[in-house]
C-alpha positions as CSV (number, residue, x, y, z in Angstrom):
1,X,0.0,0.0,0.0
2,X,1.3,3.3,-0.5
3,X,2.1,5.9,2.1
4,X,2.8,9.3,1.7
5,X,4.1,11.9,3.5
6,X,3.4,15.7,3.2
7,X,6.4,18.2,4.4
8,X,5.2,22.0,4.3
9,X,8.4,24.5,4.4
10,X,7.1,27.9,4.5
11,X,8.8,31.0,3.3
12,X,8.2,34.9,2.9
13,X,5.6,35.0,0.8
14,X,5.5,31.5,-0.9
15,X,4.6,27.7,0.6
16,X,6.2,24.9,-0.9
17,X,4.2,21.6,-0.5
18,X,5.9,18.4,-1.4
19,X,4.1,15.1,-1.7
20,X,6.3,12.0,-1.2
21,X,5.0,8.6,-2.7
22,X,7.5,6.6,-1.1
23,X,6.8,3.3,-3.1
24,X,7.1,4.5,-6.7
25,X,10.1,7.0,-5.8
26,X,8.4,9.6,-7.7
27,X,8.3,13.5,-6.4
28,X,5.7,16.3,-6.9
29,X,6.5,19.5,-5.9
30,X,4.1,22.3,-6.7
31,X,4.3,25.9,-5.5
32,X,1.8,27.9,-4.4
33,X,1.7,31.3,-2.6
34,X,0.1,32.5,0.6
35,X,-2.2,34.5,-1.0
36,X,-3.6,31.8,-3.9
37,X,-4.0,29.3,-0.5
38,X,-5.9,31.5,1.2
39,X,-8.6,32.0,-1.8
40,X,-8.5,28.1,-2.7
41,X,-8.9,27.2,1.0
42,X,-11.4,29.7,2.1
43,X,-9.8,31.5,4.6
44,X,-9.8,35.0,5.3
45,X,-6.9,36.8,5.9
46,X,-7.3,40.0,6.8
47,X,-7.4,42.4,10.0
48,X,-10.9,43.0,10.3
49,X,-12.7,42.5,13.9
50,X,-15.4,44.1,16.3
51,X,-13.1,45.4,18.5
52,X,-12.9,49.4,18.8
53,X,-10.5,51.5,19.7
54,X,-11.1,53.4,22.3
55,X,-14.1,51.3,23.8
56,X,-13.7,49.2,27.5
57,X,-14.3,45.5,27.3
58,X,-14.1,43.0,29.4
59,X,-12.7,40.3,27.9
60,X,-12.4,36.0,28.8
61,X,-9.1,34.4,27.0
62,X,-8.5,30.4,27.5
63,X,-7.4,30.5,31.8
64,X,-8.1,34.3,32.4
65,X,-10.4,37.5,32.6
66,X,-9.1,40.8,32.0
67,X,-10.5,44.7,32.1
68,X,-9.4,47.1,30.0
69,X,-9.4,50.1,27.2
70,X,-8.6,49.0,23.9
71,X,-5.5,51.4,22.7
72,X,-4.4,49.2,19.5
73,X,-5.2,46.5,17.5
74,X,-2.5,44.3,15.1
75,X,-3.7,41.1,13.4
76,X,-2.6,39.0,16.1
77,X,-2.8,40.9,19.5
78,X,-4.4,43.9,20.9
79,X,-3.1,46.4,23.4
80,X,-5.7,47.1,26.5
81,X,-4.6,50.0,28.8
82,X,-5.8,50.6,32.4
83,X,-6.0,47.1,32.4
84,X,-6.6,44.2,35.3
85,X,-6.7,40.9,35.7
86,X,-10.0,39.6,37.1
87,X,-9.0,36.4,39.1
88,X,-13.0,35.7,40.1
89,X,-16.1,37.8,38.5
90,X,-18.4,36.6,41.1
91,X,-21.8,36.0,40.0
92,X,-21.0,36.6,36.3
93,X,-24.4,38.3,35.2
94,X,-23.8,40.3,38.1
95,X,-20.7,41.4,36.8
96,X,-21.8,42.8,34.0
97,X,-24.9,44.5,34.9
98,X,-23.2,46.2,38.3
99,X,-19.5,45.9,37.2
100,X,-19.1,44.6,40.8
101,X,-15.8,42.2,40.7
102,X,-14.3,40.2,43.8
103,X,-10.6,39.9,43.1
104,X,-9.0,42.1,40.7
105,X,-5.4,42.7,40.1
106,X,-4.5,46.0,38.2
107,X,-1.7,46.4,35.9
108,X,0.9,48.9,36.1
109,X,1.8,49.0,32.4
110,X,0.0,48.3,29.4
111,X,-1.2,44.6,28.4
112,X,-0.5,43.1,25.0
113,X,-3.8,40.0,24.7
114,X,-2.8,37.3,22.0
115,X,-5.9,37.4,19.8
116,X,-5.9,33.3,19.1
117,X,-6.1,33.6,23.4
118,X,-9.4,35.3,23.1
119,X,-12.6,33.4,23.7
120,X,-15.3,36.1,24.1
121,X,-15.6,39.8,24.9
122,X,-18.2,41.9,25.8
123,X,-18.0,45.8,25.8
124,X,-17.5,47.1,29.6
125,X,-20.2,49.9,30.9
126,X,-18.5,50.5,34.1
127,X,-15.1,52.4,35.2
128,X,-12.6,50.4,34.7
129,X,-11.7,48.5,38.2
130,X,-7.9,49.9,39.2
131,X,-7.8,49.1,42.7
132,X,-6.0,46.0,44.1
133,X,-9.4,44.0,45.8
């Protein structure tokens, strides 16, 4: 039976995809770039989000909860200022209709958020919390 194997080396700008049939010792190589995978597979590439500038959110990544206003936006993080971590919410529907917390941690500095961390976000209606509780 044959097998295969599929090696991916990726480059500025181009993705070279190599497709081994190891029985018949034969090669195919094709080239493709980034741009020509993206339309034949589907996926969008591009910056756009909800997120705005400016606006308070509080958002939920994978382990944690944070606070903060939105100062930039790349296509793979954004930057929150006045930010804190929210170890526990409390009640969670509480929490957003009172914008009463239970533990919060501020930061000092600025926080850059991964946006593949991000699971959900919701636009914050309350001062931002910036007091150790």
């Amino acid at each position: 039976m044959p097998r295969s194997r599929c090696v991916r080396l990726v480059k500025i700008e181009r993705i070279v995809f190599r497709d081994l049939l190891l029985t018949k010792k034969e090669m195919l190589q094709v080239e493709i770039t980034s741009k020509e995978l993206l339309e034949i597979t589907g996926v969008k590439n591009d910056a756009n989000h909800s997120f705005e500038i400016g606006r308070k959110y509080l958002i939920r990544t994978v382990t944690l909860y944070y606070t903060g206003r939105i100062t930039s936006i790349t296509g793979s993080d954004l930057v929150l200022s006045d930010a804190a971590w929210i170890a526990d919410t409390g009640r969670f529907n509480d929490c957003l209709k009172n914008g009463e917390l239970n533990e919060v941690e501020p930061f000092v500095s600025d926080v850059i958020l991964p946006r593949s961390g991000i699971i959900d976000a919701t636009i914050w209606d309350h001062e931002l919390p910036r007091v150790q509780k």
